[in-house]
C-alpha positions as CSV (number, residue, x, y, z in Angstrom):
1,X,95.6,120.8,66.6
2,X,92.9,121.1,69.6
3,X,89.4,120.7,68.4
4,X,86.6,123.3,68.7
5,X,84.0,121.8,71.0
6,X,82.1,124.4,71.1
7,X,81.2,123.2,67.4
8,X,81.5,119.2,67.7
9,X,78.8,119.7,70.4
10,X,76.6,122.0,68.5
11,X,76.9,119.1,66.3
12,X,75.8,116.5,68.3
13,X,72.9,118.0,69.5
14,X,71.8,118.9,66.0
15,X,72.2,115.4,64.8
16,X,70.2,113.7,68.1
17,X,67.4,116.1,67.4
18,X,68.1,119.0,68.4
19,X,67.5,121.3,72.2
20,X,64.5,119.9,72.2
21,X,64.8,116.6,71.9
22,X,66.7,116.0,75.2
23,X,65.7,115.8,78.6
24,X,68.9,115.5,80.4
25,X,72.3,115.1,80.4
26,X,75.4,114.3,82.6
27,X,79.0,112.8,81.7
28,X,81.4,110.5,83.5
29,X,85.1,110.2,82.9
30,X,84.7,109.9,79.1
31,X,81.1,109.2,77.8
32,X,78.9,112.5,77.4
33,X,75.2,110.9,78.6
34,X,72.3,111.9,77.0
35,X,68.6,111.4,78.0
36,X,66.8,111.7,74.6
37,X,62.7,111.9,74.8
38,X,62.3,110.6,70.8
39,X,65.1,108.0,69.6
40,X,63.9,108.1,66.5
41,X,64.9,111.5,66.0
42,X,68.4,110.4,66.5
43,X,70.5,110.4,63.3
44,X,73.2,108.0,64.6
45,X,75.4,107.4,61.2
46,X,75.9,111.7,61.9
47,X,77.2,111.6,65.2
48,X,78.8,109.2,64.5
49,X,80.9,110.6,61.9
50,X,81.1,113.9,64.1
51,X,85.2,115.0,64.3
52,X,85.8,114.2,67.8
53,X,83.1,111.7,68.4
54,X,84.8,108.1,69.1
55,X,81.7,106.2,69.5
56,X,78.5,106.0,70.9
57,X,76.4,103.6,73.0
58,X,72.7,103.1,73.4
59,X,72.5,101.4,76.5
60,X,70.7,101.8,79.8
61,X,68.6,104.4,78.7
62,X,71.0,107.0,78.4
63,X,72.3,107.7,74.4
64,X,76.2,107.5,75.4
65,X,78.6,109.2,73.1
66,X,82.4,108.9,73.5
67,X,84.2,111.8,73.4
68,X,87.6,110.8,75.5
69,X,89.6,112.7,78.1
70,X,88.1,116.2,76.7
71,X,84.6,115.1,78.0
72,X,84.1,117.5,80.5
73,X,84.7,120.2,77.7
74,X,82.0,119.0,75.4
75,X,79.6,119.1,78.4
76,X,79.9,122.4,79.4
77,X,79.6,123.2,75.4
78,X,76.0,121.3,75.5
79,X,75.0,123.2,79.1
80,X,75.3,126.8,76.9
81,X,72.6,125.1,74.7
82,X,69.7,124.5,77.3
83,X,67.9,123.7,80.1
84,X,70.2,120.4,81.0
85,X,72.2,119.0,83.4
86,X,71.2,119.1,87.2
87,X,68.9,122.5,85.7
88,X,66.9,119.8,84.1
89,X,63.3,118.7,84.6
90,X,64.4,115.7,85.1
91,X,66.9,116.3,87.0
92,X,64.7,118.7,89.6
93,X,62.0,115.4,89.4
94,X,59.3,117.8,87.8
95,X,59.3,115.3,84.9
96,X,58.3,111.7,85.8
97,X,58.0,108.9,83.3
98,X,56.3,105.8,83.1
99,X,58.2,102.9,85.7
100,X,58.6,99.8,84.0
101,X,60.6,96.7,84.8
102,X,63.5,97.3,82.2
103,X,63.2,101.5,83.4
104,X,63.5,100.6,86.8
105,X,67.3,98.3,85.9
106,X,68.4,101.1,83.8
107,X,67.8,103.8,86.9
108,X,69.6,101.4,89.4
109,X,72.3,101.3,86.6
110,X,72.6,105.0,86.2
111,X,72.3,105.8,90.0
112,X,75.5,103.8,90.2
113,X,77.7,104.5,87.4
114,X,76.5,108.4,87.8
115,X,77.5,108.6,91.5
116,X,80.4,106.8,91.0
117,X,82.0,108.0,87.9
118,X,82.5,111.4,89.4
119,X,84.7,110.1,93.0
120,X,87.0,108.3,90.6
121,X,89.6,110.6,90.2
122,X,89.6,110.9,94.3
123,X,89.7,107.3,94.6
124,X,92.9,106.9,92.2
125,X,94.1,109.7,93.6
126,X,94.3,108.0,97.3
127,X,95.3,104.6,95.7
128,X,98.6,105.9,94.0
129,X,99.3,107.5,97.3
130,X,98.7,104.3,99.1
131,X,101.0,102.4,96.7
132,X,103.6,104.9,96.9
133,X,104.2,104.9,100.6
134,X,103.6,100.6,100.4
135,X,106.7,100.9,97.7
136,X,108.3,103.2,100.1
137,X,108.5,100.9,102.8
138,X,109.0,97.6,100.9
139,X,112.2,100.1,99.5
140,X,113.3,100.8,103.3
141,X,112.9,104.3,102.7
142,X,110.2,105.3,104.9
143,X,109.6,103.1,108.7
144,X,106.1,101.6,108.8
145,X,106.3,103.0,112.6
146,X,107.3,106.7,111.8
147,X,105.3,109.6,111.6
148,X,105.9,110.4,108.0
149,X,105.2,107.3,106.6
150,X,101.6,107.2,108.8
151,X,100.8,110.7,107.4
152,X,101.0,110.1,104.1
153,X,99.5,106.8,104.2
154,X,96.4,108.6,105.9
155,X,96.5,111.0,103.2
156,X,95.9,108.4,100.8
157,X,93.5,106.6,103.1
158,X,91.2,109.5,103.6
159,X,89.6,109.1,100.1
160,X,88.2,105.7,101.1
161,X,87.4,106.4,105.0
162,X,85.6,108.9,104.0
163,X,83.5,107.4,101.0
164,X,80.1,107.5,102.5
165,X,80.5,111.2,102.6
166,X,81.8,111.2,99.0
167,X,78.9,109.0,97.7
168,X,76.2,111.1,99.7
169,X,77.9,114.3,98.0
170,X,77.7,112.6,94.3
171,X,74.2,110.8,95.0
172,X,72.9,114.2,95.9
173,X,73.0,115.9,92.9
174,X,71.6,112.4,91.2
175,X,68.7,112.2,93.3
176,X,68.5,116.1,93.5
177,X,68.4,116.2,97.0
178,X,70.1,118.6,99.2
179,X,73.6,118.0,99.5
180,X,74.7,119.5,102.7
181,X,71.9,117.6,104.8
182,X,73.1,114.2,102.6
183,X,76.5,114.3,103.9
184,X,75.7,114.9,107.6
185,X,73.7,112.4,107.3
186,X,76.3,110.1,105.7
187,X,78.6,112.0,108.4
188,X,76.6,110.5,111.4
189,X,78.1,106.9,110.3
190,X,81.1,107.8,110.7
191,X,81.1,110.5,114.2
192,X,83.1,109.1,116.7
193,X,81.0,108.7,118.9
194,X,78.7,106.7,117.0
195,X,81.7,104.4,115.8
196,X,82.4,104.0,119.0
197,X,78.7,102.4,119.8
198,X,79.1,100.4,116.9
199,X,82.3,99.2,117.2
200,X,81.5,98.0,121.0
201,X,80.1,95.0,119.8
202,X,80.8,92.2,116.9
203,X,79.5,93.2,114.1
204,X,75.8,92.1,113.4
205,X,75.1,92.3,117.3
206,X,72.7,94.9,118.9
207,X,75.0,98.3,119.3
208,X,72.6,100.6,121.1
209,X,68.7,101.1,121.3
210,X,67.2,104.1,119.6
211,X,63.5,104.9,121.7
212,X,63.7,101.0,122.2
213,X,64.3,100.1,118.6
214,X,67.6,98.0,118.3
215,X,70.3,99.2,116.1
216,X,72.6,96.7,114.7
217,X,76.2,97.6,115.2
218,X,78.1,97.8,111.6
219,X,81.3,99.5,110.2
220,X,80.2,102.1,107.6
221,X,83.5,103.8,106.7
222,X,84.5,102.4,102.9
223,X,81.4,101.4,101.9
224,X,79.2,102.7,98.9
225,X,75.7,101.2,99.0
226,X,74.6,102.6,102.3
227,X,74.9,106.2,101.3
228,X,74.0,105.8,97.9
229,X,70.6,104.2,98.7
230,X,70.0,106.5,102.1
231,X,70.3,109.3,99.4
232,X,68.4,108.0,97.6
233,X,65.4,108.1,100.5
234,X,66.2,111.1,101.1
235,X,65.0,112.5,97.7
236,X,62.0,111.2,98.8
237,X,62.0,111.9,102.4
238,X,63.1,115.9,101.4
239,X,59.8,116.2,99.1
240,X,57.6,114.8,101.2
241,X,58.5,117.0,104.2
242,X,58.5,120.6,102.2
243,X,55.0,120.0,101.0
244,X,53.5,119.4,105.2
245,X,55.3,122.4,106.5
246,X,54.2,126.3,106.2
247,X,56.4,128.6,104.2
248,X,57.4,130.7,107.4
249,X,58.6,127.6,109.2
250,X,60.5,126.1,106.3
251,X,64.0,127.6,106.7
252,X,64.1,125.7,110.4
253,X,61.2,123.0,110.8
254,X,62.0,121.6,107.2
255,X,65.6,120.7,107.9
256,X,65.2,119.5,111.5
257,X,62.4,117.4,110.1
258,X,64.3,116.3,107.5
259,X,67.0,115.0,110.3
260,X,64.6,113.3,112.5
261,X,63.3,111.2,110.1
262,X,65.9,110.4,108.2
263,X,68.5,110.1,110.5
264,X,67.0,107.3,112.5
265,X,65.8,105.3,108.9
266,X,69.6,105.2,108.3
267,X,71.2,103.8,110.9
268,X,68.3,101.5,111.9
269,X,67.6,99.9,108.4
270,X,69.3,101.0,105.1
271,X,72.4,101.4,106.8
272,X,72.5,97.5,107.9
273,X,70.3,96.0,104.9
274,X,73.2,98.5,102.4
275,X,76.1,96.6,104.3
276,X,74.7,92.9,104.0
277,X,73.9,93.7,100.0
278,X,77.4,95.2,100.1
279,X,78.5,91.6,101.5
280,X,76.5,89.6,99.6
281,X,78.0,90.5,96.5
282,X,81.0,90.0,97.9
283,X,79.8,86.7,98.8
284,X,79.2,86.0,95.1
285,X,82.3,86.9,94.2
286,X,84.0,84.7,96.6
287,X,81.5,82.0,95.6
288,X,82.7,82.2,91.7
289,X,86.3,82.5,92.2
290,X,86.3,79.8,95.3
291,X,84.4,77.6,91.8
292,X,86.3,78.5,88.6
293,X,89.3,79.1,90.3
294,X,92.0,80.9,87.5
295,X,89.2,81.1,84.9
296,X,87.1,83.4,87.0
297,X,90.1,85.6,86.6
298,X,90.3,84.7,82.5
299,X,86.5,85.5,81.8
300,X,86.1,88.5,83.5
301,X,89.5,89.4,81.3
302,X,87.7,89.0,78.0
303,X,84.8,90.1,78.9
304,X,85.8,93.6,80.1
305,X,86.7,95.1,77.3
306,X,82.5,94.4,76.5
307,X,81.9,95.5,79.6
308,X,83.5,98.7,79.1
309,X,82.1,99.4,75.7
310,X,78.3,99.2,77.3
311,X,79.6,101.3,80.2
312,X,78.5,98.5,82.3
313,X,82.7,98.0,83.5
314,X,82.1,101.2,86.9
315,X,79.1,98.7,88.2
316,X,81.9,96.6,89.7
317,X,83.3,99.8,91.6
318,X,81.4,99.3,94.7
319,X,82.6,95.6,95.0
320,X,85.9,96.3,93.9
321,X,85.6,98.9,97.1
322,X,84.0,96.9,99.6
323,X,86.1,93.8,98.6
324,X,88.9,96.0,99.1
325,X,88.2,97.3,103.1
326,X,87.1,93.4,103.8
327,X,90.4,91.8,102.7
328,X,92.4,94.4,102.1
329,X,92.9,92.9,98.1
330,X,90.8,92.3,95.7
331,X,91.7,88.4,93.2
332,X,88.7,88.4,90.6
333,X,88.1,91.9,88.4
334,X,91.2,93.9,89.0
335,X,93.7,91.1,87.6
336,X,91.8,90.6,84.8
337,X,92.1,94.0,83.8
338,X,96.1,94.0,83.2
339,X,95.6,91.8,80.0
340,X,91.9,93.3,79.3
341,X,93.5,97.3,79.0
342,X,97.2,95.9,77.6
343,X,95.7,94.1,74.6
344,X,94.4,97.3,73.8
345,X,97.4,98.8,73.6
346,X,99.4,95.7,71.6
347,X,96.3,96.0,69.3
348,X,96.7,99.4,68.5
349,X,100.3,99.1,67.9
350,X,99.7,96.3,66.0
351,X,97.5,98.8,63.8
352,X,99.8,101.4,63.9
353,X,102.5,98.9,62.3
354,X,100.5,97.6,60.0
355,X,97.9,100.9,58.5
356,X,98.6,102.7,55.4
357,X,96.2,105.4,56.4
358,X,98.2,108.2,58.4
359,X,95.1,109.3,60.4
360,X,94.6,106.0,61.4
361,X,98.3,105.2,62.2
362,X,97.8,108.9,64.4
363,X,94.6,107.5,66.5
364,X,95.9,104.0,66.8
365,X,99.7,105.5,68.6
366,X,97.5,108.0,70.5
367,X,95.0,105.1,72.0
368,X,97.7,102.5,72.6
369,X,99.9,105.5,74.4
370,X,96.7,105.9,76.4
371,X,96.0,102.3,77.0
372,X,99.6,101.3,77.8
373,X,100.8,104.3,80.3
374,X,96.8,105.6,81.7
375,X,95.3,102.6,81.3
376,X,92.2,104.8,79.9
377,X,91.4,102.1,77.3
378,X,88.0,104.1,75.4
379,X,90.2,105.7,72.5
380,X,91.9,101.8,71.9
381,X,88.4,100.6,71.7
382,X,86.4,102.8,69.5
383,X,88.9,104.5,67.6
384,X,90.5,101.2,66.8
385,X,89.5,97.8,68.1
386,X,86.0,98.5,67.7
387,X,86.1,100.7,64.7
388,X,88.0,97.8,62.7
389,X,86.2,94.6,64.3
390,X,88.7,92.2,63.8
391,X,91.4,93.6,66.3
392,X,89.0,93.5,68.9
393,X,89.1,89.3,68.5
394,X,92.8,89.5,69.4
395,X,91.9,91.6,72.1
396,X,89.4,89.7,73.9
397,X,91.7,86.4,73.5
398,X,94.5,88.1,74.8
399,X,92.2,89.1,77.6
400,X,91.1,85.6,78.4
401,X,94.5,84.3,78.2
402,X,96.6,86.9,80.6
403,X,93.4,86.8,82.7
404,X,94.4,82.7,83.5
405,X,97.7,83.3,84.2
406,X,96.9,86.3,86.7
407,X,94.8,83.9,88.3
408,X,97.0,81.2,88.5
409,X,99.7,83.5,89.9
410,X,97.1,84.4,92.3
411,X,98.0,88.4,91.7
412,X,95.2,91.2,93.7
413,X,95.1,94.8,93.5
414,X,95.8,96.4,97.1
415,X,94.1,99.4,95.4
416,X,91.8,100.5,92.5
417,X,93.6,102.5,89.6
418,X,93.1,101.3,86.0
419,X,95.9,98.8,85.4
420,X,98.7,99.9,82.7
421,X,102.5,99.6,82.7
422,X,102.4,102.4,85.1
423,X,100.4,101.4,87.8
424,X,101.2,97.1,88.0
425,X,102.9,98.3,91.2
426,X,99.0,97.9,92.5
427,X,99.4,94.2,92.8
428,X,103.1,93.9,94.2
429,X,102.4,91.1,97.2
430,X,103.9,93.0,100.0
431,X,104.7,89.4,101.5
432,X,106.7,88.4,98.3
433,X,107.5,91.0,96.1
434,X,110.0,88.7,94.1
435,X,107.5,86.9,92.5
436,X,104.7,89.2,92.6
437,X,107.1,91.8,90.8
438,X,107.9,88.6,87.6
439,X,104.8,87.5,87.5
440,X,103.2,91.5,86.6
441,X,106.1,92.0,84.4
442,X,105.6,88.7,82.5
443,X,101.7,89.2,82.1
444,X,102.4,92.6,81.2
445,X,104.6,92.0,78.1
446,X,102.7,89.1,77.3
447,X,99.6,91.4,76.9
448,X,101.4,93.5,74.6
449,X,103.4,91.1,72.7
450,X,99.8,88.3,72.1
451,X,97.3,91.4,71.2
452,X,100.5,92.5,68.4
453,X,100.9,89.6,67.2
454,X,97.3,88.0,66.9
455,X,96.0,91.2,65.3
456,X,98.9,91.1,62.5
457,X,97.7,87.2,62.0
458,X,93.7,87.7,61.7
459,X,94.4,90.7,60.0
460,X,91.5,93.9,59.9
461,X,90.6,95.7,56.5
462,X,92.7,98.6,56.5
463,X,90.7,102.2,56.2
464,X,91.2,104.1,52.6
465,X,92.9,107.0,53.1
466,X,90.5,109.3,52.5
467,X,88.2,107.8,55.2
């Protein structure tokens, strides 16, 4: 039976103190996001218990509740109820709080999962594409050379060519700055004409001179940082310039302004110093995995099902991404995430076998049919492995274990879609799809086939059924 959201959401404002009580909020894939102005008036044990409520997270500054694949209904449910969203005060910047050290970490946090939780479906979008037409010619069916098969491997190309423009899009409503002027902005990076400077020269070299001032010659398109911090300025740069000019010259001095200034500040600094933080944590990674070797791979495979509970899991999308258009695979996070999501769905099986409580056995198929075939692992996690404590041991284990063996069978996502039964075709080696192919297939059933079995050996206290 669908649920009334219009009434869940009601709800959940009521019980985290009411209209007034919130200053903003926003959602990403699955998590409404609330900015609350008094904790204390949050009566967490109630939304908890809300009917349709999975979870909830207090983390980052943002009061996170877990609401699952209907998300975006719930939201527009809580927009009827007040001034929220990107109408905020907050949101407009008319509302400033006090800066401190742990504020300033949580803002960087938000800036990134809120600009990139939005591009997501765009970016999985152009990856499946990508993977079908790399299956297509593995298969013989389509010619690497013909026209076809280059069509429709730009069509799945375009999402990540044109990323700047996408993060400058998503950043802008963040940073409430205006859109249009972000993305020609982030659109200068990547004119041809400019490429064309840039790409003159090896990268890190002097491209061209801007009224004398070098500018270093870097490759923009793919990347996130630059155009998520340039926005960023912007904000800044946008306020500044409406309060120096007249009202009867705003509608053309304001914007030209706007362009002269920030234009130049972009490709002259934050573009360079956002590709050489982009590289550095690359670097890191690199550093880590050249180190630990397999386990890299293992530990970021139990830890991600953590990670995802904090909502921490989309600040790895911007290296998965630049990783990604520097190598063309990426060895550390993505592996780990094929036992990480799969033990979710053995664990919910696992509970679904085992349960006397219908409602229960109903979440636990729904969550592991999620898990397993989307890879959307939230309703495995807080309607189950959370939810019952114990089955989130087996998970994690799981996670560590498959995590090893994806390392040591050196397995790398040519793309970024959530690993699930589905979509293992991501980290077919195009070089040796043999192996490639038993080595998914075996970490895949292992996943499974570990998470059932360890959760039916610790065991979890099975729910009454009235609860």
């Amino acid at each position: 039976m669908a649920k009334d959201y219009a009434a869940i959401s009601k709800k959940i404002v009521e019980n985290i103190g009411g209209v007034e009580n919130i200053a903003s909020v926003t959602h990403c894939m699955t998590r409404l996001r609330f900015v609350v102005k008094d904790e204390g008036k949050i009566n967490d044990a109630a939304v908890k218990a809300t009917d349709g409520v999975m979870g909830v997270v207090n983390q980052g500054g943002q009061y996170q509740i877990i609401i699952g694949n209907h998300v975006e209904e719930a939201y527009n449910e809580v927009l009827k109820m007040g001034d929220f969203g990107e109408a905020s005060q907050v949101a407009r910047g008319e509302k400033k709080e006090p800066l401190t050290l742990k504020k300033v970490g949580n803002n960087i946090l938000d800036a990134i999962v809120g600009t990139m939780s939005p591009l997501i479906p765009a970016i999985i979008g152009g990856s499946m594409v990508k993977l079908l037409v790399m299956l297509l010619g593995m298969a013989g069916v389509l010619s690497a050379d013909g026209e076809t098969y280059k069509i429709l491997n730009t069509i799945g190309d375009a999402a990540f060519y044109f990323l700047p423009v996408m993060v400058a899009a998503s950043a802008s409503k963040k940073f409430n700055t205006n859109m249009f002027i972000a993305i020609a902005i982030a659109g200068l990076m990547l004119h041809p004409d400019f490429r064309t400077m840039m790409e003159a020269v090896t990268v890190g070299d002097t491209a061209a001179h801007f009224l004398g001032i070098p500018v270093v010659g870097v490759k923009y398109t793919y990347t996130v940082i630059p155009a998520l911090c340039m926005t960023w300025i912007l904000s800044y740069i946008e306020r500044a310039i409406d309060k120096i000019t007249p009202a009867v010259t705003k509608n053309f001095l304001k914007p030209m302004l706007i362009f002269l200034i920030a234009a130049p500040i972009a490709i002259i600094v934050v573009g360079p110093v956002g590709i050489m933080i982009g590289e550095g944590i690359s670097a890191f990674v690199y550093f880590v995995q050249a180190k630990l070797g397999f386990l890299a791979v293992g530990i970021m495979g139990a830890l991600w099902p953590l990670l995802v509970i904090t909502g921490m899991h989309r600040v790895f999308t911007p290296t998965i991404l630049q990783t990604i258009s520097e190598t063309g695979m990426e060895g550390t996070v993505m592996p780990s995430e094929i036992g990480a999501n799969l033990s979710l769905g053995g664990v919910s099986l696992a509970v679904a076998f085992k349960t006397k409580n219908s409602e229960l056995r109903q979440t636990a198929l729904a969550a592991a049919s999620s898990a397993l075939i989307a890879g959307t692992t939230e309703p495995a996690l807080y309607g189950v492995a959370v939810r019952l404590k114990r089955p989130l041991i087996a998970s994690l284990i799981t996670g560590f274990v498959c995590g090893c063996l994806a390392g040591m069978a050196g397995l790398a996502s040519r793309s970024m879609v959530s690993p699930s039964v589905l979509t293992g075709v991501q980290f077919i080696d195009p070089a040796n799809p043999g192996v490639s192919i038993a080595w998914i297939a075996g970490i895949s059933v292992l996943s499974i086939v570990l998470s059932f079995v360890l959760t039916l050996v610790i065991g979890f206290e099975d729910l009454p059924e009235e609860e």
